[in-house]
N, C-alpha and C positions, 0 to 999 in steps of 0.2 A: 270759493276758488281763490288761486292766490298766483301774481305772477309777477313780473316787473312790470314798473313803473317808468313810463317816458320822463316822469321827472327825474330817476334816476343817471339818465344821462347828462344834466349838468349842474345837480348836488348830489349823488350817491357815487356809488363803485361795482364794479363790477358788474356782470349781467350783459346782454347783447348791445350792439352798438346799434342796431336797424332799429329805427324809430318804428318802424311800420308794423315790429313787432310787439311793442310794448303797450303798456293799457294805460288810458286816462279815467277820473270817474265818468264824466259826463258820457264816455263814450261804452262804456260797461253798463253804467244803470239803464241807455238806452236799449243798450242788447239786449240785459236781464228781463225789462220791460216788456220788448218785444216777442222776448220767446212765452208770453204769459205767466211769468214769474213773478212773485210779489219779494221787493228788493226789505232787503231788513238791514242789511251795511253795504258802505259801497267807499272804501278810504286808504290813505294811504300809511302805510306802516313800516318804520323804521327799523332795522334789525343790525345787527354788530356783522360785520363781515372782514376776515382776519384779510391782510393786504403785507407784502414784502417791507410796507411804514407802517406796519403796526395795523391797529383794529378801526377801522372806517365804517361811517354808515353807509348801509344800503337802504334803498326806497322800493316798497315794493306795494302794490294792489292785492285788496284785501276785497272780496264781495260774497256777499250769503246772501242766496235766496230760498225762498223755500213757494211750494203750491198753493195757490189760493186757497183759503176756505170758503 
């Protein structure tokens, strides 16, 4: 799954302003954990995001999990 990043809020661009919505790892790998998931990445990923000054980064969360074996 992939979404924004609370750090995004004050080094990226664009994406929601509510903290409340955005994802940290520590608090992802928890959840992934919790739903019995075995986490394989859990990070944050940079992408070009075009902006009225030109091309900015964005910060966004990055996590795969996949089912026990």
């Amino acid at each position: 799954m992939i979404g924004h990043a609370r750090r995004n809020l004050t080094e990226g661009v664009g994406g929601p302003r509510d903290p409340g919505v955005l994802w940290e790892p520590a608090d992802i790998h928890r959840e992934i954990e919790s739903l019995g998931l075995s986490v394989q990445r859990v990070e944050y990923v940079r992408r070009p995001a075009e902006t009225p000054d030109g091309v900015k980064e964005a910060i966004d969360m990055l996590a795969r999990a996949e089912l026990p074996r």
